[in-house]
PDB file of N, CA, C and O in Angstrom:
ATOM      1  N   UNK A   1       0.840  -1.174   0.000  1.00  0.00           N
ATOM      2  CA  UNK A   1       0.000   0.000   0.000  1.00  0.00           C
ATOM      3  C   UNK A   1       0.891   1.244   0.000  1.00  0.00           C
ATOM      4  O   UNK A   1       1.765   1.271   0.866  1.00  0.00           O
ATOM      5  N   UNK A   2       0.774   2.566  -1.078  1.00  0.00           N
ATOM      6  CA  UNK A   2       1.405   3.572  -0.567  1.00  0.00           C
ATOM      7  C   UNK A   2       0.156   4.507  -0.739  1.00  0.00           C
ATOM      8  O   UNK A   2      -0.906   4.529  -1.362  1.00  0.00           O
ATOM      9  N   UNK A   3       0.990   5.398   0.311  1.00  0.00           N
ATOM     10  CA  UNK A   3       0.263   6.647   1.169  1.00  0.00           C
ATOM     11  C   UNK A   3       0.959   8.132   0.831  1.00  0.00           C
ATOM     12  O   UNK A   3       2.181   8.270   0.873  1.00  0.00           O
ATOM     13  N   UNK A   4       0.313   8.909   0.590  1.00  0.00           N
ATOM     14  CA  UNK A   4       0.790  10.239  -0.239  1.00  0.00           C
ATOM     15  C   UNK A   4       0.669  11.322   1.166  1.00  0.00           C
ATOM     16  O   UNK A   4      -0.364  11.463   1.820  1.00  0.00           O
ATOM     17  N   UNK A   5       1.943  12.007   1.432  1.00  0.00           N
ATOM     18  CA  UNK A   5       2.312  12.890   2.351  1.00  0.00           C
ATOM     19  C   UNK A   5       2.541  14.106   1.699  1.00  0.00           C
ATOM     20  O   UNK A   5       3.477  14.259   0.914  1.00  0.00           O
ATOM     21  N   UNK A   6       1.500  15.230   2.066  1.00  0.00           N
ATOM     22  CA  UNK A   6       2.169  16.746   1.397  1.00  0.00           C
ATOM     23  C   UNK A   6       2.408  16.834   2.556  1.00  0.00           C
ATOM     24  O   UNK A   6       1.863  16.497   3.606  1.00  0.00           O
ATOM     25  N   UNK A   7       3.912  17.677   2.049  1.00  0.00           N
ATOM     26  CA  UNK A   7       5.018  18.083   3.076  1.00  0.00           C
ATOM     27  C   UNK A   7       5.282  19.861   2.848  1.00  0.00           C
ATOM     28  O   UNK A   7       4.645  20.479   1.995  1.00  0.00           O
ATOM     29  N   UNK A   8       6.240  20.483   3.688  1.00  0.00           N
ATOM     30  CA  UNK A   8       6.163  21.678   2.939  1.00  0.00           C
ATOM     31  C   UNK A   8       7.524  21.734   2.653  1.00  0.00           C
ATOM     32  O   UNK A   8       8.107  20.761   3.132  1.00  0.00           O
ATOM     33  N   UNK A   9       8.485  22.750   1.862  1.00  0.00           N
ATOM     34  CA  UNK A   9       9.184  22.411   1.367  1.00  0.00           C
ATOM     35  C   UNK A   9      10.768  22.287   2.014  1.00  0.00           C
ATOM     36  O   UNK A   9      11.631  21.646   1.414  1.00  0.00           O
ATOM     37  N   UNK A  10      10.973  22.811   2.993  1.00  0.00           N
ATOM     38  CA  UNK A  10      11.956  22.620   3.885  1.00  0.00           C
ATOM     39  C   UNK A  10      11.615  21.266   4.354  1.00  0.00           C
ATOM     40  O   UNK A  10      12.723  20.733   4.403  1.00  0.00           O
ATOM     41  N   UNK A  11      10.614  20.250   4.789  1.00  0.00           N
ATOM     42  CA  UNK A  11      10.614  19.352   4.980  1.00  0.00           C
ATOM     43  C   UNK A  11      10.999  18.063   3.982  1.00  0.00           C
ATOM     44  O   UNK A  11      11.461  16.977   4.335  1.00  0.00           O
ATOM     45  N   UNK A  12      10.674  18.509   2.644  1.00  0.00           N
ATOM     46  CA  UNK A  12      10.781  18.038   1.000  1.00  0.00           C
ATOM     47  C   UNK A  12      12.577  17.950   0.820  1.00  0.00           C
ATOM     48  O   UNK A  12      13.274  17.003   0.458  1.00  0.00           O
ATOM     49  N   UNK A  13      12.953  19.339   1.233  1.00  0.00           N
ATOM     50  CA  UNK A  13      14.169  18.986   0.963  1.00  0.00           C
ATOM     51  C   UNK A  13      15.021  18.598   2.065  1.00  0.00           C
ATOM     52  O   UNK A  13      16.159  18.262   1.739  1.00  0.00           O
ATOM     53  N   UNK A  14      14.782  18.572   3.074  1.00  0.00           N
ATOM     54  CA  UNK A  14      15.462  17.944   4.500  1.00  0.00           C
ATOM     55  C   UNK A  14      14.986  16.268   4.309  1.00  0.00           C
ATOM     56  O   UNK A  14      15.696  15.636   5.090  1.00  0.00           O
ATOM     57  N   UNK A  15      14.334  15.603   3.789  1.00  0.00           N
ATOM     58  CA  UNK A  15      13.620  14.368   3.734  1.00  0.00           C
ATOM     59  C   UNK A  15      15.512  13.629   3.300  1.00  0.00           C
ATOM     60  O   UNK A  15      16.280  13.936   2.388  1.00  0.00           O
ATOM     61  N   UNK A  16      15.651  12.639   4.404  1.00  0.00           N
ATOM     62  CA  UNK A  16      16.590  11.491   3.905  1.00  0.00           C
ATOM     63  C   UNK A  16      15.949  10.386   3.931  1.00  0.00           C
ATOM     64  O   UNK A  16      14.719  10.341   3.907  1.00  0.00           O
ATOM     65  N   UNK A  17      16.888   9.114   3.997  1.00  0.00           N
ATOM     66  CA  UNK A  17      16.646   7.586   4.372  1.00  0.00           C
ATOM     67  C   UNK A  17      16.754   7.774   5.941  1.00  0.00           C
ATOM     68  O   UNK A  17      17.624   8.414   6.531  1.00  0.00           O
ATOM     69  N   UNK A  18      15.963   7.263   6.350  1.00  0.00           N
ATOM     70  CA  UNK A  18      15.468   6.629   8.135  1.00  0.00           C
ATOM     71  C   UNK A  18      15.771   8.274   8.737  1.00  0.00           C
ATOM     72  O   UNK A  18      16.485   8.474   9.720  1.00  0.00           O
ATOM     73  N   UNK A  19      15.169   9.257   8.043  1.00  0.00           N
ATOM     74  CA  UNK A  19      14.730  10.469   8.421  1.00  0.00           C
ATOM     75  C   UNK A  19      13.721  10.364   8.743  1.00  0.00           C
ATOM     76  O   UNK A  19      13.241   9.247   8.938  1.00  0.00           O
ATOM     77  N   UNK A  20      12.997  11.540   8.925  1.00  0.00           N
ATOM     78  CA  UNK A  20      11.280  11.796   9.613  1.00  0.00           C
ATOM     79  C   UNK A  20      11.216  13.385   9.455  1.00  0.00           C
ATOM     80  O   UNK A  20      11.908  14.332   9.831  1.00  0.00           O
ATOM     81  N   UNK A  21       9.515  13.133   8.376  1.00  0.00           N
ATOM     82  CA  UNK A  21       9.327  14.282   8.475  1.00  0.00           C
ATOM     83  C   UNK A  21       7.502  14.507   8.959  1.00  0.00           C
ATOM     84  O   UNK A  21       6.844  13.534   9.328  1.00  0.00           O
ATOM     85  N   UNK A  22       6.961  15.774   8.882  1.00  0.00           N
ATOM     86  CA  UNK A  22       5.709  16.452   9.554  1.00  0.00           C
ATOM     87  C   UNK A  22       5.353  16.703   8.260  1.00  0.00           C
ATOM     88  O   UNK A  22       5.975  17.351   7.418  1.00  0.00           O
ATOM     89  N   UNK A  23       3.764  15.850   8.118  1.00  0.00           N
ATOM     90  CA  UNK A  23       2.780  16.588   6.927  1.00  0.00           C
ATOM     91  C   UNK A  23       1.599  16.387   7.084  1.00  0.00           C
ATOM     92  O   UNK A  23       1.133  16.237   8.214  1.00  0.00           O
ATOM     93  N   UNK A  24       0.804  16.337   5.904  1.00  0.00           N
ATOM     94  CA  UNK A  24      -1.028  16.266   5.658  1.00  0.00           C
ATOM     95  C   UNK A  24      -0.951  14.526   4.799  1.00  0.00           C
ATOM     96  O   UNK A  24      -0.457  13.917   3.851  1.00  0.00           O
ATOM     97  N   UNK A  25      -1.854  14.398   5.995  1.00  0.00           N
ATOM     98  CA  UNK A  25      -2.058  12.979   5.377  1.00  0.00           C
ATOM     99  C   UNK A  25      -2.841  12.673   4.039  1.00  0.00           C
ATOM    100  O   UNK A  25      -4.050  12.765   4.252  1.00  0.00           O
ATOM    101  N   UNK A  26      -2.572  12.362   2.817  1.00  0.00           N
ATOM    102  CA  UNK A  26      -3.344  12.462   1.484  1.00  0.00           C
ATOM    103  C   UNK A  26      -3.703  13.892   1.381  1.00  0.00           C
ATOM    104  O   UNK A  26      -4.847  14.071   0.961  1.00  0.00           O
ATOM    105  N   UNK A  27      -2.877  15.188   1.714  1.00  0.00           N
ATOM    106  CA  UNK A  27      -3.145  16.775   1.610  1.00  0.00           C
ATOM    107  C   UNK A  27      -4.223  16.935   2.037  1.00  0.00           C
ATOM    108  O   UNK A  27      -5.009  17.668   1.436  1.00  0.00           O
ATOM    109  N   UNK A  28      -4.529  16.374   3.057  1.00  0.00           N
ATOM    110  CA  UNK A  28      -5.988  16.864   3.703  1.00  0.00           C
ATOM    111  C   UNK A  28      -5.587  17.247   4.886  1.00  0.00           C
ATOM    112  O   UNK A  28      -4.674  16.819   5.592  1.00  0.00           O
ATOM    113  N   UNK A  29      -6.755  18.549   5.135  1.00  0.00           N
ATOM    114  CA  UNK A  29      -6.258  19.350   6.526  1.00  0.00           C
ATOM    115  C   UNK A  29      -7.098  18.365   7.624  1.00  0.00           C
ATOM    116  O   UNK A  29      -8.074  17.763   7.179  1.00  0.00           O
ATOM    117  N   UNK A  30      -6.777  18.211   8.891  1.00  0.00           N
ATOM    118  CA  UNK A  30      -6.898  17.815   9.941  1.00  0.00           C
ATOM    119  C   UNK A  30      -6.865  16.322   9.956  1.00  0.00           C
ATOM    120  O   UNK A  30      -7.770  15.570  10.315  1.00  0.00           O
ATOM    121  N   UNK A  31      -5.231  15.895   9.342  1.00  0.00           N
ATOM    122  CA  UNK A  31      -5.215  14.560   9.163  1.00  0.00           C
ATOM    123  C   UNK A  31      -3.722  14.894   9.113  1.00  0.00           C
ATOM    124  O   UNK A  31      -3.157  15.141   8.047  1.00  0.00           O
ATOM    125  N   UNK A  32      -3.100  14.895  10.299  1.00  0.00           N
ATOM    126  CA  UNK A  32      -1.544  15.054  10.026  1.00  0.00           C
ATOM    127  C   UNK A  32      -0.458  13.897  10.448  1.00  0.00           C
ATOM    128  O   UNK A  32      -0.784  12.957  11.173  1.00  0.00           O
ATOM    129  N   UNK A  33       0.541  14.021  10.050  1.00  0.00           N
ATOM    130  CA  UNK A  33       0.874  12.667  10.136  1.00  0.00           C
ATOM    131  C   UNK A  33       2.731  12.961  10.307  1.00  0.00           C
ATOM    132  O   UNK A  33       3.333  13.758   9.588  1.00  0.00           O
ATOM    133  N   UNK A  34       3.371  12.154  11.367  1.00  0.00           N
ATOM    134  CA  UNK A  34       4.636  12.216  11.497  1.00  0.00           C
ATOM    135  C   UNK A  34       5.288  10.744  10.846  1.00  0.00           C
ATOM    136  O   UNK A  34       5.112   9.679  11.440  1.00  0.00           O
ATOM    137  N   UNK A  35       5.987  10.819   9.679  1.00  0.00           N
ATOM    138  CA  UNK A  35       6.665  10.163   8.858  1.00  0.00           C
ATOM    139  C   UNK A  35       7.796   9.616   9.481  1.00  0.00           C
ATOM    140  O   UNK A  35       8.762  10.330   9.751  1.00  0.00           O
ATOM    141  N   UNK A  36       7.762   8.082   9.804  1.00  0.00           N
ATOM    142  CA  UNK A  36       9.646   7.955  10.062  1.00  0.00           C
ATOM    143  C   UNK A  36       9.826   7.191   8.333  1.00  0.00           C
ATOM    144  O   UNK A  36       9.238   6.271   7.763  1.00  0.00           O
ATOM    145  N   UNK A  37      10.742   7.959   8.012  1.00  0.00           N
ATOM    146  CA  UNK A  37      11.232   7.692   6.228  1.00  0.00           C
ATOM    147  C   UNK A  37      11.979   6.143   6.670  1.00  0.00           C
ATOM    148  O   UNK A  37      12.609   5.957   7.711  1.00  0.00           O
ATOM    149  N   UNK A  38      11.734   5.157   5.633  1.00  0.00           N
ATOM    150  CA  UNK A  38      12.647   4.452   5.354  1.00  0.00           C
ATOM    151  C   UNK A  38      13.780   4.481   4.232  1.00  0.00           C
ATOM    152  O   UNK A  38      14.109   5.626   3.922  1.00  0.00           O
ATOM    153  N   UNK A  39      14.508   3.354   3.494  1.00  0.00           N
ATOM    154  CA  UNK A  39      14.982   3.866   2.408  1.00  0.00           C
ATOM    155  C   UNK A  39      14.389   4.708   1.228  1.00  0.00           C
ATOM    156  O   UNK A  39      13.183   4.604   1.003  1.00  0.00           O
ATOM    157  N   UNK A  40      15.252   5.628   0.376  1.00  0.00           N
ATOM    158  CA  UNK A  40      14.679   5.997  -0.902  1.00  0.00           C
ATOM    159  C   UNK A  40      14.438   5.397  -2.050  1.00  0.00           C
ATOM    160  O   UNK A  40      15.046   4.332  -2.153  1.00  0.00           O
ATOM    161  N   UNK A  41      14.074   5.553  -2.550  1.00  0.00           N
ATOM    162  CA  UNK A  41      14.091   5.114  -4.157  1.00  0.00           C
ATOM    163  C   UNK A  41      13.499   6.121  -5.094  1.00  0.00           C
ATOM    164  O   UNK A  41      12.668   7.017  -4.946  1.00  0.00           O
ATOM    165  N   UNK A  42      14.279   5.627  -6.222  1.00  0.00           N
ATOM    166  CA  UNK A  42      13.744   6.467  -7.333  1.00  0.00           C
ATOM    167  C   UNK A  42      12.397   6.254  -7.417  1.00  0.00           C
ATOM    168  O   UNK A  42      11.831   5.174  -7.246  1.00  0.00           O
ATOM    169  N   UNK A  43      11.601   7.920  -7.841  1.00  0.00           N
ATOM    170  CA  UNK A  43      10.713   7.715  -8.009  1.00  0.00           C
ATOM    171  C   UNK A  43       9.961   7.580  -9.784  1.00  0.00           C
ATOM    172  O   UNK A  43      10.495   7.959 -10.826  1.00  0.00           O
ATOM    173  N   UNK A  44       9.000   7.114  -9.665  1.00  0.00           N
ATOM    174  CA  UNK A  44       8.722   6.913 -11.307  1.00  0.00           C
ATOM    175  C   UNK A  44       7.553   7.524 -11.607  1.00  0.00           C
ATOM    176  O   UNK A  44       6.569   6.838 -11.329  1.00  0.00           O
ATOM    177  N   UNK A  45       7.307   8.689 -12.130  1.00  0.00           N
ATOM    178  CA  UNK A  45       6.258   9.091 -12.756  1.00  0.00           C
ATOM    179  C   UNK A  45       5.277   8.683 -12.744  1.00  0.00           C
ATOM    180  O   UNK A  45       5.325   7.550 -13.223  1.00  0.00           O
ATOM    181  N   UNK A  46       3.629   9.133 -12.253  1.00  0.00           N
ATOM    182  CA  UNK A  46       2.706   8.761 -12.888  1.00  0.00           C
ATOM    183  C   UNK A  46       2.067   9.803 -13.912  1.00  0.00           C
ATOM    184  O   UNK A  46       2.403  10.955 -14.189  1.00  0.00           O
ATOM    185  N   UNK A  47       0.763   8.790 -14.499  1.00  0.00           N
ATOM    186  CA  UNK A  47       0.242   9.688 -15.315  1.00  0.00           C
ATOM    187  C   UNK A  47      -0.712  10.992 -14.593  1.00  0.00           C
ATOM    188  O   UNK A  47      -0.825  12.166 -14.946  1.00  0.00           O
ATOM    189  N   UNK A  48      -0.999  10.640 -14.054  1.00  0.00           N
ATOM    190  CA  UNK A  48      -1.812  11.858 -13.313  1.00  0.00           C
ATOM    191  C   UNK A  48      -0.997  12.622 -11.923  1.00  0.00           C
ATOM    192  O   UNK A  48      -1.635  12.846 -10.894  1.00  0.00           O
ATOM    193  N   UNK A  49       0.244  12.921 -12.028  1.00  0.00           N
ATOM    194  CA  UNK A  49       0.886  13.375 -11.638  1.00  0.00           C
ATOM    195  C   UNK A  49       0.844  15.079 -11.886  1.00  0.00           C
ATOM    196  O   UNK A  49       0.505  15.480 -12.999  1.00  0.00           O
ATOM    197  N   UNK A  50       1.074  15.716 -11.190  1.00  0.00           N
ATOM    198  CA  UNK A  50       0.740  17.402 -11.530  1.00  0.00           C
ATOM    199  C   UNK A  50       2.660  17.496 -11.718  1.00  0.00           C
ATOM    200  O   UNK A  50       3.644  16.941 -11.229  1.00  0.00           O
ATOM    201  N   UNK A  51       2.336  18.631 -12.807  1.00  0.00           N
ATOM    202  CA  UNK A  51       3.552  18.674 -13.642  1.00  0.00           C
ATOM    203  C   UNK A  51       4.348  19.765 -12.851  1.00  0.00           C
ATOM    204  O   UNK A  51       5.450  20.134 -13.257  1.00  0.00           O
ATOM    205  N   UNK A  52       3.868  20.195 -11.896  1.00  0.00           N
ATOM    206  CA  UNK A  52       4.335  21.100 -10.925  1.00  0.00           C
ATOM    207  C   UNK A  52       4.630  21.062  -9.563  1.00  0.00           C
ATOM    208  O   UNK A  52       5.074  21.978  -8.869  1.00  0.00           O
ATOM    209  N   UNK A  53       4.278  19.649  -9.164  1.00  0.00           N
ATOM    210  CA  UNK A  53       4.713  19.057  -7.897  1.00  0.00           C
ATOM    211  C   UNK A  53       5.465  18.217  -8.144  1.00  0.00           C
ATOM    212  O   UNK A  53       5.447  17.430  -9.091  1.00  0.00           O
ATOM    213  N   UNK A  54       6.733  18.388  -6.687  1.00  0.00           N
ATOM    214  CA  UNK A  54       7.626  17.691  -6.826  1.00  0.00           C
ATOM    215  C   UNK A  54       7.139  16.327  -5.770  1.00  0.00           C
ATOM    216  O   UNK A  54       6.341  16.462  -4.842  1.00  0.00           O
ATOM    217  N   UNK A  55       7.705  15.224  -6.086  1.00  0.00           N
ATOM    218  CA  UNK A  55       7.614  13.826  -5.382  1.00  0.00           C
ATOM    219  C   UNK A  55       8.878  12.768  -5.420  1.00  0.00           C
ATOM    220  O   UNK A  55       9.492  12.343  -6.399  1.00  0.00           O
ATOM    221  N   UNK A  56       9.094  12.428  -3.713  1.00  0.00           N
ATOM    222  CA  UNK A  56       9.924  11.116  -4.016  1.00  0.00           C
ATOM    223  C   UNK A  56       9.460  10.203  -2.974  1.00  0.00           C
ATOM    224  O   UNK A  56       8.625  10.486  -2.115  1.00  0.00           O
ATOM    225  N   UNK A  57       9.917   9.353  -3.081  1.00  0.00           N
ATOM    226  CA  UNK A  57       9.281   7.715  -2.509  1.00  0.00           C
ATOM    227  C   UNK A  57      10.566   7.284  -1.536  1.00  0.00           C
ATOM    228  O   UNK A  57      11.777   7.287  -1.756  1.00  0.00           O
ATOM    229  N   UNK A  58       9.709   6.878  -0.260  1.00  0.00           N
ATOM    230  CA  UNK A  58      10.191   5.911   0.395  1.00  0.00           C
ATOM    231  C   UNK A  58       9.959   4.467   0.747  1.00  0.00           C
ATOM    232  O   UNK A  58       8.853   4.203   0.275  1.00  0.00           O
ATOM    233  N   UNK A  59      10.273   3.784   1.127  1.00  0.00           N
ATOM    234  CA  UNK A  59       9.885   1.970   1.431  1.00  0.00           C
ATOM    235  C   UNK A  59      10.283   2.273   2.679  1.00  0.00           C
ATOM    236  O   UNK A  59      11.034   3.131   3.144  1.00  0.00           O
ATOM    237  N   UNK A  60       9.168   0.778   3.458  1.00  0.00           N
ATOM    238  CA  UNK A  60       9.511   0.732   4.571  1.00  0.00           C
ATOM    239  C   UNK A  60       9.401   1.920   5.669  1.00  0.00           C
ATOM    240  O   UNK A  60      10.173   2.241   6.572  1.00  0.00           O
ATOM    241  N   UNK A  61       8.366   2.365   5.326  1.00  0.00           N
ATOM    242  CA  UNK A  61       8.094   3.907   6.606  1.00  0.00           C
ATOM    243  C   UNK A  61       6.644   3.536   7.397  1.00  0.00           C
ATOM    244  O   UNK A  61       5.623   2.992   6.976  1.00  0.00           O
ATOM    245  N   UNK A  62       6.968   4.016   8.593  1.00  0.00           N
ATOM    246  CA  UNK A  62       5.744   4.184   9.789  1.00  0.00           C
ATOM    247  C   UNK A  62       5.454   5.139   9.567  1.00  0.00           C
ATOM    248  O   UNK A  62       6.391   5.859   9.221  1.00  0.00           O
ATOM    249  N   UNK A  63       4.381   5.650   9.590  1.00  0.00           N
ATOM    250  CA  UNK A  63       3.397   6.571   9.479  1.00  0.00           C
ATOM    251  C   UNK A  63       2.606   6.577  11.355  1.00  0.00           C
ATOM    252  O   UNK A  63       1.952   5.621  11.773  1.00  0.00           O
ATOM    253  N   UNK A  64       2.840   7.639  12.054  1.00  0.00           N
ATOM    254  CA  UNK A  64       2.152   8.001  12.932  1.00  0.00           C
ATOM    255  C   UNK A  64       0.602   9.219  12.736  1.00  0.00           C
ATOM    256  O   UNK A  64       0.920  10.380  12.479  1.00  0.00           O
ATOM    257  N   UNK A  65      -0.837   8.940  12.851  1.00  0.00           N
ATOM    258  CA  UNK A  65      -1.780   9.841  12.607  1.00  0.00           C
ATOM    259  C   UNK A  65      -2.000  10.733  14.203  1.00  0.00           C
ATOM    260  O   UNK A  65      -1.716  10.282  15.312  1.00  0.00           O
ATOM    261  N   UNK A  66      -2.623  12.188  13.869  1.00  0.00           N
ATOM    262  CA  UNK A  66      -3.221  12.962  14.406  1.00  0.00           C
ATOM    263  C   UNK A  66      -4.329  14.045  13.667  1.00  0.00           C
ATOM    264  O   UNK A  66      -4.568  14.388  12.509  1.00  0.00           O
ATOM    265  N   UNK A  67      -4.835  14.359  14.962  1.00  0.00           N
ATOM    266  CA  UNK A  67      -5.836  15.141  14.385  1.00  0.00           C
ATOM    267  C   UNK A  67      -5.346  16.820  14.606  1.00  0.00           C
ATOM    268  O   UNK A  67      -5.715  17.697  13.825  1.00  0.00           O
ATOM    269  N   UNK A  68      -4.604  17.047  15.604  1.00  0.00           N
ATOM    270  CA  UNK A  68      -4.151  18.185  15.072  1.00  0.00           C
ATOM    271  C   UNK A  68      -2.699  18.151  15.560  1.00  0.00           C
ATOM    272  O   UNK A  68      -2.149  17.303  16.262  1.00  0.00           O
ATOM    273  N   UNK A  69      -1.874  20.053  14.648  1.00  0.00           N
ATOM    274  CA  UNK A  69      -0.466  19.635  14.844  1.00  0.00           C
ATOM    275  C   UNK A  69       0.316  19.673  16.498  1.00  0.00           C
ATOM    276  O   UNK A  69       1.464  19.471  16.892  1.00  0.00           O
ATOM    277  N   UNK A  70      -0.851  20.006  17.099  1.00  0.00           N
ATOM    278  CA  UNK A  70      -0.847  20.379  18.697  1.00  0.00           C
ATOM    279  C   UNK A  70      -0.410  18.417  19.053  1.00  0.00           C
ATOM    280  O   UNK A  70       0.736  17.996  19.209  1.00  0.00           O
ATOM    281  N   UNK A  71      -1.269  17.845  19.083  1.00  0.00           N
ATOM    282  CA  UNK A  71      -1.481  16.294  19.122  1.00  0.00           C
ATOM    283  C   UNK A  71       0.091  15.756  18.595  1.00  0.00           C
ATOM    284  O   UNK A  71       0.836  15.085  19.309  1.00  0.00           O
ATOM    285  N   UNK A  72       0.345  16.108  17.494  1.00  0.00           N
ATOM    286  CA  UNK A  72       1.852  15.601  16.503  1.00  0.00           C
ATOM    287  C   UNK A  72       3.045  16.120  17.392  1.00  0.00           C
ATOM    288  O   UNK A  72       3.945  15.384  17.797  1.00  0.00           O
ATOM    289  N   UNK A  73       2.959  17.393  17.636  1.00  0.00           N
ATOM    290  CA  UNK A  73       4.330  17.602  18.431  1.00  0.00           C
ATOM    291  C   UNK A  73       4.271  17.138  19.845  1.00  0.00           C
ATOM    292  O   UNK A  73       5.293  17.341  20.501  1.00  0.00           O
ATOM    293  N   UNK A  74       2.998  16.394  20.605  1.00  0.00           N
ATOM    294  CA  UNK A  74       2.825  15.981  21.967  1.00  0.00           C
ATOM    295  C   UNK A  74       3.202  14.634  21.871  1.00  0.00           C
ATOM    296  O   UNK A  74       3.348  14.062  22.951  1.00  0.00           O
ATOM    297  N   UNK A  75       3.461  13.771  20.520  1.00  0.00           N
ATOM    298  CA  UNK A  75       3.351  12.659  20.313  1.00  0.00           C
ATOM    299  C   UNK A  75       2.288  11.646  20.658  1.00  0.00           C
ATOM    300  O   UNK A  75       2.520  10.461  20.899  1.00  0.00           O
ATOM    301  N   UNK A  76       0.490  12.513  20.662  1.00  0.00           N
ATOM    302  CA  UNK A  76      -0.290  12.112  20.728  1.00  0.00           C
ATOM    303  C   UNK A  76      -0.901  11.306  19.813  1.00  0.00           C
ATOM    304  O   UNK A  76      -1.922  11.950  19.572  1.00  0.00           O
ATOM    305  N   UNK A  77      -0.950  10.238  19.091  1.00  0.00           N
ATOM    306  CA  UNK A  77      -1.500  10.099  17.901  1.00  0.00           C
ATOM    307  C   UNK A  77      -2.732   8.876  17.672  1.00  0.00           C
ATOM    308  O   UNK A  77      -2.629   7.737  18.128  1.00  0.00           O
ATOM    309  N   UNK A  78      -3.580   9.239  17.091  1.00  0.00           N
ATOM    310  CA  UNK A  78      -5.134   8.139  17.072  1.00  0.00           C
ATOM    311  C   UNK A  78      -4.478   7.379  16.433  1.00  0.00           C
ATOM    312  O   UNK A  78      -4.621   6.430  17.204  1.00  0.00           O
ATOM    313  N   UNK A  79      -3.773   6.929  15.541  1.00  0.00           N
ATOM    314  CA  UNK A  79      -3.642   5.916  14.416  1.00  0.00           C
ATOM    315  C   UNK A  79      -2.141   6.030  14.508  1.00  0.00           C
ATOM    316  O   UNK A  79      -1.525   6.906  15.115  1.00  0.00           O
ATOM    317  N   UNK A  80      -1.466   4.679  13.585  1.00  0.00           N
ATOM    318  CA  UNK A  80      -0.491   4.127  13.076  1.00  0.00           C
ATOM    319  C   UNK A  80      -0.345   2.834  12.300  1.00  0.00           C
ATOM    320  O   UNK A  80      -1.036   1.870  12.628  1.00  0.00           O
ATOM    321  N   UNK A  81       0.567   2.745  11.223  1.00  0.00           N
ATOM    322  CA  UNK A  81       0.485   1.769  10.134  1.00  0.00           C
ATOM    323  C   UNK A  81       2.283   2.133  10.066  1.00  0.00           C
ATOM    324  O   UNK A  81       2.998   3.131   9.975  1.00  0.00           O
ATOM    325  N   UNK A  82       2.446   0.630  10.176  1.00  0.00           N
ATOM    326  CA  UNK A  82       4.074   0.916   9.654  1.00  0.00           C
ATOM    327  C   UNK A  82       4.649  -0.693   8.540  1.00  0.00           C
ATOM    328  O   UNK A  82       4.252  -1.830   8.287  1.00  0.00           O
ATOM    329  N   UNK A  83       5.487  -0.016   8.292  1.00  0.00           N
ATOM    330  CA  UNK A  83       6.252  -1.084   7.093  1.00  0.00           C
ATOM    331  C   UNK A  83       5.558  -0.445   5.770  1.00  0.00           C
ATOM    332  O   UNK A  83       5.068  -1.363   5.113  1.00  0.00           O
ATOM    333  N   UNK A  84       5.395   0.547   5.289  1.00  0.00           N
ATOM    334  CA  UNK A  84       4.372   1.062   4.184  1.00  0.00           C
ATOM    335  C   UNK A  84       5.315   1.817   3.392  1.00  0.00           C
ATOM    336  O   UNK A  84       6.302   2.310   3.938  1.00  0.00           O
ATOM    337  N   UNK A  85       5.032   1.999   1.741  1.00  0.00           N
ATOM    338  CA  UNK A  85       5.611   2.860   0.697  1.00  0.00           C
ATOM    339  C   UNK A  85       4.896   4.309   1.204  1.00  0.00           C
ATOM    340  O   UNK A  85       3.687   4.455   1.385  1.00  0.00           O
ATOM    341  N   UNK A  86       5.831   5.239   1.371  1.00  0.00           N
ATOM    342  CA  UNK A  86       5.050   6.673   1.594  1.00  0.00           C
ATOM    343  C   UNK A  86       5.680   7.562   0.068  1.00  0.00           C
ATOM    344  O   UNK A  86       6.875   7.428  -0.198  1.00  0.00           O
ATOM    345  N   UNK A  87       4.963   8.266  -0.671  1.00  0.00           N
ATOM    346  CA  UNK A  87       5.303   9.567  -0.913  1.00  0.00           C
ATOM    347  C   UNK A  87       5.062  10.762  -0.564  1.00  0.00           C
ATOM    348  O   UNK A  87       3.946  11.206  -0.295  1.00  0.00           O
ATOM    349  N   UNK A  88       6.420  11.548  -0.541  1.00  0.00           N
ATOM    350  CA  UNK A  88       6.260  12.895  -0.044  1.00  0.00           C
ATOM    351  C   UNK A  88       6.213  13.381  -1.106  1.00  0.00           C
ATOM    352  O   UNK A  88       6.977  12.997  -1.991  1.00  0.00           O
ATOM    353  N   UNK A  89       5.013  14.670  -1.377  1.00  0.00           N
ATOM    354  CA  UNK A  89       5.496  15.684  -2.420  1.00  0.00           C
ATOM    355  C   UNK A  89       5.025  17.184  -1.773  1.00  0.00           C
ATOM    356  O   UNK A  89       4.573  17.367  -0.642  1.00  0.00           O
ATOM    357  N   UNK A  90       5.305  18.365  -2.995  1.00  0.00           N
ATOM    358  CA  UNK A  90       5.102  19.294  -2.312  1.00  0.00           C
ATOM    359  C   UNK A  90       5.069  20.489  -3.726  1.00  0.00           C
ATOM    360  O   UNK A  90       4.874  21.686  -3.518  1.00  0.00           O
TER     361      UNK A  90
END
């Protein structure tokens, strides 16, 4: 299963392997989500890709959920799913 993280862009470009970053879960507001990155990989184009957002892919990432960013920096979180393909874009 992968899961699409908008990030903002200091987070986009700070993003490594077994980094972690803060975003919107599927770019929806009050669905935020703290990323632990696994490895990278190249990413491969889709077709319905916006020709103006940037995206790259990780394997192997936990995904922690909240409902707000108050909750994310308390390390409060309703949900979690880990071992998952995430993309970040932005």
């Amino acid at each position: 299963m992968v899961f699409r993280i908008k990030v903002d862009r200091e987070n986009f470009d700070a993003a490594e392997s077994n980094g972690a970053v803060d975003g919107l879960f599927q770019g929806r507001l009050g669905l935020f989500a703290y990323v632990e990155l696994g490895s990278e990989m190249d990413y491969i184009p889709q077709p319905r890709d916006n020709p103006r957002t940037e995206y790259r892919v990780f394997r192997s990432c936990n995904i922690f959920f909240a409902a707000s960013v108050e909750q994310l920096d308390a390390n409060e979180f309703d949900g979690e799913t880990f071992n998952v393909t995430v993309i970040i874009y932005c």
